[in-house]
Every structure is written in structure tokens, then in C-alpha cells.
PLY file of the C-alpha trace (Angstrom):
ply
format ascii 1.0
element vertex 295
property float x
property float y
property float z
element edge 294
property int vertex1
property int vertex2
end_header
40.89 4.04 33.27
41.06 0.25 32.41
40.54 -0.57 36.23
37.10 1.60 36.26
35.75 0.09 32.98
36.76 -3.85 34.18
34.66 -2.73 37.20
31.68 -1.33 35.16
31.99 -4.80 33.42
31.81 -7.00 36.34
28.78 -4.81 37.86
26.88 -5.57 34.83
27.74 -9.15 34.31
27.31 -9.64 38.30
23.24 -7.68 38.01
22.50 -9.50 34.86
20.10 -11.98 35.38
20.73 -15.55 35.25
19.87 -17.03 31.44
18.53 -21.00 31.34
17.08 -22.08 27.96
13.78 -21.45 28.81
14.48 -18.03 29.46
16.12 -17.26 25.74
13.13 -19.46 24.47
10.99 -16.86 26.04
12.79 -13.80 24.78
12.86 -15.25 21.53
8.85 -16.09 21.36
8.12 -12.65 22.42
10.24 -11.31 19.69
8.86 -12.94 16.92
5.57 -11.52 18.28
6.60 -8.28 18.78
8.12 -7.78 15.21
5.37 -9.52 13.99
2.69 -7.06 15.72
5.03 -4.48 14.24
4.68 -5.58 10.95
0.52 -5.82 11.23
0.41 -2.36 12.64
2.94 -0.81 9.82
0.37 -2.19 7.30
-3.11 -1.00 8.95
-4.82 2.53 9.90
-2.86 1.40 13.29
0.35 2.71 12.11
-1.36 6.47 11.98
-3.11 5.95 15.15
0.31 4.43 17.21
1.94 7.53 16.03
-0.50 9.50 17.74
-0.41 7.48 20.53
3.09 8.37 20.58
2.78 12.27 20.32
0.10 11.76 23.59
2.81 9.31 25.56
5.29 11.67 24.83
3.08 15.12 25.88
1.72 13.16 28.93
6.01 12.62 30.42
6.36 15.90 29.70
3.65 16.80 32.14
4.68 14.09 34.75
7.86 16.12 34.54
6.53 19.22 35.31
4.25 18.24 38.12
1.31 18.51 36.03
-1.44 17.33 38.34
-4.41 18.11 36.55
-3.29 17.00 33.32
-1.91 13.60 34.97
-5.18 13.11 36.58
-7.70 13.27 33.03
-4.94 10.58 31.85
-5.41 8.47 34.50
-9.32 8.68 34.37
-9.18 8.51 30.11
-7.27 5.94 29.89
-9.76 2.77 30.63
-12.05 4.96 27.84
-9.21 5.59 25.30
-8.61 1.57 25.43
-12.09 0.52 25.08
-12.08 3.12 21.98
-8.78 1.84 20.44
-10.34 -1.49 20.01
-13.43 -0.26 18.38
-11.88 1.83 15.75
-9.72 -1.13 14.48
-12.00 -3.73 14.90
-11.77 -4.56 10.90
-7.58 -4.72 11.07
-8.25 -7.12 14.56
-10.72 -9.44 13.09
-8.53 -9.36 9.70
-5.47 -10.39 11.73
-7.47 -13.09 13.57
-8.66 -14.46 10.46
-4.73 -14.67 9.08
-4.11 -16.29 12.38
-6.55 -18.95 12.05
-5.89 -19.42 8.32
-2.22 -20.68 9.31
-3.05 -24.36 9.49
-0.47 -25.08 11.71
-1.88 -28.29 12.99
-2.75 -29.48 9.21
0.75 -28.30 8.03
2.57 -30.75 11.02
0.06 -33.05 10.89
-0.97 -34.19 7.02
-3.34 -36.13 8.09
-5.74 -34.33 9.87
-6.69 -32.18 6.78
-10.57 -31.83 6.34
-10.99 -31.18 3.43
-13.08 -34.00 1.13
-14.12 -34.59 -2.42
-16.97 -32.18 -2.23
-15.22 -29.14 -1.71
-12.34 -29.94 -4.06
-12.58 -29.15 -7.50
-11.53 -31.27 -10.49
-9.31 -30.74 -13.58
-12.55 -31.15 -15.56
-14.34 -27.55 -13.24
-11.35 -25.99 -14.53
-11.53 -26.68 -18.39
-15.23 -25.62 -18.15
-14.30 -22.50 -15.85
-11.71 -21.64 -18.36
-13.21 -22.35 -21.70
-16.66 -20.14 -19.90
-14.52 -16.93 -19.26
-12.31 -17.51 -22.68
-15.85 -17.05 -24.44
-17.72 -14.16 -22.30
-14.40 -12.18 -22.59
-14.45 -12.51 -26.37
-17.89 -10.98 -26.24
-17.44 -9.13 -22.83
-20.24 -10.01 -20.86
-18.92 -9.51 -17.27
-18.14 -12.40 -14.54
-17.36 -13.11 -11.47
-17.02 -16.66 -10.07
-15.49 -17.61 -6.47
-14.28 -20.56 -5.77
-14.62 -21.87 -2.99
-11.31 -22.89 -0.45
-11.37 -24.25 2.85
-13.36 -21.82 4.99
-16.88 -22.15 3.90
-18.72 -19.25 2.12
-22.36 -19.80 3.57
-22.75 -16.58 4.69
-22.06 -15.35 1.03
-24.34 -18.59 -0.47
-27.31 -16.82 1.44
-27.33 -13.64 -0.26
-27.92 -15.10 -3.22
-30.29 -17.51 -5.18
-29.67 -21.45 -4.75
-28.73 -22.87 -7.95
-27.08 -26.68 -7.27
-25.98 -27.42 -10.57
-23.20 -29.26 -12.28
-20.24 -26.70 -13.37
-20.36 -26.29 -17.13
-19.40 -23.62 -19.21
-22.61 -23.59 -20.88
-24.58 -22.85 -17.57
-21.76 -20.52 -16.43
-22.40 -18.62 -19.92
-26.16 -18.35 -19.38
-26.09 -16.99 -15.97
-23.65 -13.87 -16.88
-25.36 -13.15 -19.91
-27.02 -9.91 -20.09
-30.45 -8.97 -19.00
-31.02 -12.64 -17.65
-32.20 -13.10 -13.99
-29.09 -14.31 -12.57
-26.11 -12.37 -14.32
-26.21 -9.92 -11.78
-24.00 -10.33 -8.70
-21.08 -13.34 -8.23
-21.57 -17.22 -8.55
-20.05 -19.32 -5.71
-18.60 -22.66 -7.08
-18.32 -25.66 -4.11
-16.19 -28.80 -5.51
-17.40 -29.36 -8.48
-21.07 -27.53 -8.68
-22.06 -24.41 -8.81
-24.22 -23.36 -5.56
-25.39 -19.99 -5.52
-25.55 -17.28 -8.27
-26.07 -13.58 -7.99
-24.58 -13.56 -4.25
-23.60 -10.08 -2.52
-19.65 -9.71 -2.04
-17.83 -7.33 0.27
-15.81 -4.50 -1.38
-12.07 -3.94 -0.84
-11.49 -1.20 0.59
-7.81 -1.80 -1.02
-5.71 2.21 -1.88
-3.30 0.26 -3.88
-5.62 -0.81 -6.12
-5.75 0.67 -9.83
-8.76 3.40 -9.81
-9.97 2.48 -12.84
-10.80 -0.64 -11.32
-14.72 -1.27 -11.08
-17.30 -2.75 -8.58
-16.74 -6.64 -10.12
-12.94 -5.94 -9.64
-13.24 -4.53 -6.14
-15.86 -7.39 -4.70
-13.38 -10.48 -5.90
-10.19 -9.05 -4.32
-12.59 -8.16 -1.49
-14.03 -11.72 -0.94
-10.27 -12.91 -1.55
-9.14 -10.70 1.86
-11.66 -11.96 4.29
-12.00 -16.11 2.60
-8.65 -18.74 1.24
-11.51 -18.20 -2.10
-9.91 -17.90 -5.57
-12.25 -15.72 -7.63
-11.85 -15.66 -11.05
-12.80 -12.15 -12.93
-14.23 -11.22 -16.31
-14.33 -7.66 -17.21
-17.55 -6.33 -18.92
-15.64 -3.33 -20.25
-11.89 -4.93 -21.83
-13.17 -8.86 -21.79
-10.02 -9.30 -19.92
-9.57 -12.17 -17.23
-8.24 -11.50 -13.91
-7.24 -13.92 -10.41
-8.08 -12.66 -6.84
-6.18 -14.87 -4.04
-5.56 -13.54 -0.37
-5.81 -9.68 -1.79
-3.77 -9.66 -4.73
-5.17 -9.47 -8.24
-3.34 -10.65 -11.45
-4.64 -8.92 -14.96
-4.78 -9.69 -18.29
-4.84 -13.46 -18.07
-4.93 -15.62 -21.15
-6.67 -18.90 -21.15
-3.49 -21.16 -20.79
-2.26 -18.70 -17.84
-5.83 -18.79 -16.13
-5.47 -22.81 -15.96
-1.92 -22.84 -15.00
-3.05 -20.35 -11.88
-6.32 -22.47 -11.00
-4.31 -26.16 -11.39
-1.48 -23.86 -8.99
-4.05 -23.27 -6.60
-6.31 -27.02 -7.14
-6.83 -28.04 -3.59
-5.76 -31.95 -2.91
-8.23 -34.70 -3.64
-9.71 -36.91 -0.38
-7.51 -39.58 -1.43
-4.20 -37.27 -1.09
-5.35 -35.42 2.33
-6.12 -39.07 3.90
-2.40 -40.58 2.38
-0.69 -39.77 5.98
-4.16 -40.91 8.14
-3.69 -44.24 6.20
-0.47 -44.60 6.66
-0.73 -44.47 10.26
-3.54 -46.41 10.40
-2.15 -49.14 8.60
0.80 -48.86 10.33
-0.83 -49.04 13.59
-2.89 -51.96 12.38
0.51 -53.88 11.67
1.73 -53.41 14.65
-1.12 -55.09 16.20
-0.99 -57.88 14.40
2.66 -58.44 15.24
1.71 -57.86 18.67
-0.55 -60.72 18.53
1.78 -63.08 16.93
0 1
1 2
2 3
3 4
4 5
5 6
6 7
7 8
8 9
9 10
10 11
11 12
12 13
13 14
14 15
15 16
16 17
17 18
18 19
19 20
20 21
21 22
22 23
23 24
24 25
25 26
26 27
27 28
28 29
29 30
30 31
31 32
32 33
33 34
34 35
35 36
36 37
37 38
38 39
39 40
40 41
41 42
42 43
43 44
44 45
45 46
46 47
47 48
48 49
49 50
50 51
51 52
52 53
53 54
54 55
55 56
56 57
57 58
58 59
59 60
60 61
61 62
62 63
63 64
64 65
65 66
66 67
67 68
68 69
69 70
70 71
71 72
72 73
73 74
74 75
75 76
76 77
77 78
78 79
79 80
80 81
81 82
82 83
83 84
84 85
85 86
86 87
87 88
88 89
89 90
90 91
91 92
92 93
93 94
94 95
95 96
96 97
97 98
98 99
99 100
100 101
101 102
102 103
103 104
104 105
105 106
106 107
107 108
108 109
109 110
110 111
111 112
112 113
113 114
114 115
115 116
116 117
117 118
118 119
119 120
120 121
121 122
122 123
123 124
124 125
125 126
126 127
127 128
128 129
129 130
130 131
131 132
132 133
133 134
134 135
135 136
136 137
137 138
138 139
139 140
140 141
141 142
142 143
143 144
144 145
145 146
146 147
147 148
148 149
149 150
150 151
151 152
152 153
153 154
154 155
155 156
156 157
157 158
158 159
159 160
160 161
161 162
162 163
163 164
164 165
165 166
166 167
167 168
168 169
169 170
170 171
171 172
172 173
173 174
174 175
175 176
176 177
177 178
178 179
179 180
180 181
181 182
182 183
183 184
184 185
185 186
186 187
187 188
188 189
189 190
190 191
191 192
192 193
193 194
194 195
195 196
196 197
197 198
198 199
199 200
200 201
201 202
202 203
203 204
204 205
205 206
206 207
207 208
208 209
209 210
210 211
211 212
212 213
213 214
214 215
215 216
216 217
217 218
218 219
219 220
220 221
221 222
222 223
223 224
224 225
225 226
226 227
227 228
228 229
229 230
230 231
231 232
232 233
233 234
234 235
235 236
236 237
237 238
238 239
239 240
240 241
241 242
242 243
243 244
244 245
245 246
246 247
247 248
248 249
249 250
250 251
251 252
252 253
253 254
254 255
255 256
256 257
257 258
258 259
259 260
260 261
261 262
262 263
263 264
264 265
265 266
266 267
267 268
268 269
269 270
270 271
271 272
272 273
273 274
274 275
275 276
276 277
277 278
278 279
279 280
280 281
281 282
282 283
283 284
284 285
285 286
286 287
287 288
288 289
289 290
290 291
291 292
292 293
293 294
């Protein structure tokens, strides 16, 4: 008995392939896709449609075990169809996960210095006071709001449906755009750096099940702009007067005014002068170097 199983152990060993390093870097690249494909399908309307997928896969052996000609033969022919279909049907969950890809920054995050982002569409410490001290005073009197603030991917597409306003952020203009029956309180204001550009712009809905279902249209078109943009959208409710955050699909309630500021200076982008630190640093460095080169 030990002699047969030291032979099963040497057949295996001798038909395993041979491992280098850039074989176990491969295995462990497609892992970490694999799980993380996984993980994206668990959380989309892909996880209903692999099971079924499954059900089909497993129907369709049973008929290559059988002999089932006919059967085999519509599989053959449907698949190129079913494909073409797959990818239609989750074409939000495919763009959505293309959009998380690309909002990785993995080139910013190795390389500081290559960040784009300048003093325009950074906001100050002084937009946040007036942001602040704005929704403090329209929940007290609960005239609805909802202002997005603008991240790193531009929101032009957003800006258009909407009325070009160009003005300096203040919580006195913020206050006379949402107030009621004025021209403007309608819709959502986009903030850029420190100005406001657009007011009454169209946002997309969430189409979010977790979400509380007492939850209204306002509610629903902040966490919805927060899914598809890096946008921070603040959120006054016409009905409570309470103050709510949207960032990458999560909401948080029931904000007071010292909480609201905490969460905005939490999610202040860096100033030009921080995002070009590292690009001056090299540069200089690289400068000094020359000049040593030269001596």
C-alpha cells in the first residue's frame, strides 16, 4: 500500500509542470482577477444571470452525455447570439466597473506628482464654511437642496442640463437659488473649485434596493450622481431639514453642521501647491544635478 501511493506521488510530481517565477506571478495575477470578477458579479444583476448560465452549462453536459445531437447543435449555433446578448443586458454593471477601474489612480497614487488636479477645481476651507452655514439655515426652515461638488472627473455633461450661473460660492446665493418658487431652486447646483457653475442641472437616479424607501427623488439623484462621478453631494431635505453626504454610493443622514464640515474638510481635495510638492522636488532635484554636472 505505501509502495502504490509513493508511486502515485512521483507520477504527479514527475507530470507537474515545471514552476519559474514568472509562472506563479502569472497564476497569482489571474487570481486576483478572477476573485475580483467574482466579487463584481456577486454584487450586480450578473450574479442571477451566471446562475442561470449555470443551470444551461449544466443541462447542455447532460445532453452531450446522452448524444443529444439536436440539442448540441442549437447550442453551438446560439451561442455567438447568447454572447452578444449577455453584454447588452449588463451594459450598466460593465460601464460601472470600467468607471471603478479608471477611478483607481494607479499612476497618480505611485507617482505624486503627476496629479492634475489645479486650484480651480479644488475647493477652499472658506466654500466649505459658506456650504455649511447655507444648508445649516435652509434645514432650519426646510427648503430642500442639493449641491454636488465637484471631484476629479469633470461633470460637463451634468453642467449642460442646467442653467450657467458662474458665481462666487456664498451662502447667501446658495440660499436664494433653493428657495421656493424662484427660477432656479428646482433641480441640483454643481459647485467647481470655488464657484458655483450651473444650477437646476438634471441628475441620474440610483437605482440603489438598499436604500431606505422613504427616501425621495433629491435623496435618490445625489447618491446617484455619487455612483457614476468621485462628486461629493451634499443633501438638504425639504421634508425633515435634515443634512445628508453622498460619496461613491453611500449616504450618511442626519448630519449636524460640525459633522457636515468634518466630512467635507475629510474629503477637501489637495491644493496645486500640494499635488506639484513631488513634480518640484524632482525638478529641483534634477536641476541640481545639472549644475553639479557642470561644475
Amino acid at each position: 500500500m505505501h509502495l502504490q501511493f509513493q508511486n502515485l506521488t512521483e507520477n504527479i510530481i514527475r507530470r507537474m509542470p515545471d514552476m519559474d517565477f514568472s509562472s506563479l506571478v502569472e497564476i497569482l495575477i489571474i487570481s486576483f482577477l478572477f476573485y475580483h470578477i467574482l466579487i463584481w458579479i456577486k454584487n450586480t444583476r450578473a450574479w442571477s444571470l451566471l446562475k442561470g448560465l449555470a443551470f444551461i452549462l449544466g443541462f447542455w453536459l447532460i445532453a452531450a452525455y446522452f448524444h443529444m445531437t439536436t440539442i448540441l447543435w442549437l447550442g453551438r449555433n446560439i451561442i455567438g447570439f447568447a454572447v452578444t446578448a449577455l453584454i447588452v443586458v449588463l451594459q450598466p454593471e460593465l460601464r460601472k466597473a470600467l468607471e471603478e477601474l479608471g477611478n483607481k489612480e494607479i499612476i497618480t497614487n505611485v507617482l505624486p506628482f503627476t496629479g492634475s488636479k489645479g486650484v480651480e477645481s479644488s475647493f477652499s476651507t472658506k466654500t466649505i464654511n459658506e456650504i455649511v452655514k447655507a444648508c445649516v439655515e435652509m434645514g432650519k426652515v426646510r427648503t430642500g437642496a442639493l449641491i454636488v461638488i465637484e471631484g476629479k472627473q469633470p461633470l460637463g455633461d451634468f453642467e449642460r442640463t442646467g442653467i450657467e450661473v458662474d458665481g462666487i460660492v456664498t451662502s447667501q446665493l446658495l440660499i436664494n437659488i433653493f428657495e421656493h418658487n424662484t427660477p432656479l431652486h428646482d433641480g441640483a447646483v454643481i459647485v467647481r473649485g470655488n464657484r458655483i457653475t450651473s444650477a437646476t442641472c438634471y441628475l441620474p437616479l440610483s437605482d440603489n434596493m438598499s436604500l431606505d424607501k422613504n427616501l425621495g427623488t433629491r435623496h435618490r439623484a445625489g447618491v446617484g450622481i455619487s455612483e457614476v462621478t468621485d462628486a461629493v453631494t451634499v443633501i438638504v431635505s425639504e421634508e425633515t431639514g435634515k443634512i445628508s453626504v453622498a460619496y461613491k454610493g453611500s449616504l450618511e443622514r442626519n448630519l449636524d453642521a460640525e459633522s457636515l464640515k468634518a466630512r467635507l474638510q475629510k474629503l477637501q481635495p489637495e491644493s496645486e501647491e500640494d499635488n506639484r510638492r513631488g513634480y518640484k522636488f524632482f525638478k529641483g532635484r534634477s536641476k541640481q544635478e545639472k549644475v553639479e554636472k557642470e561644475k
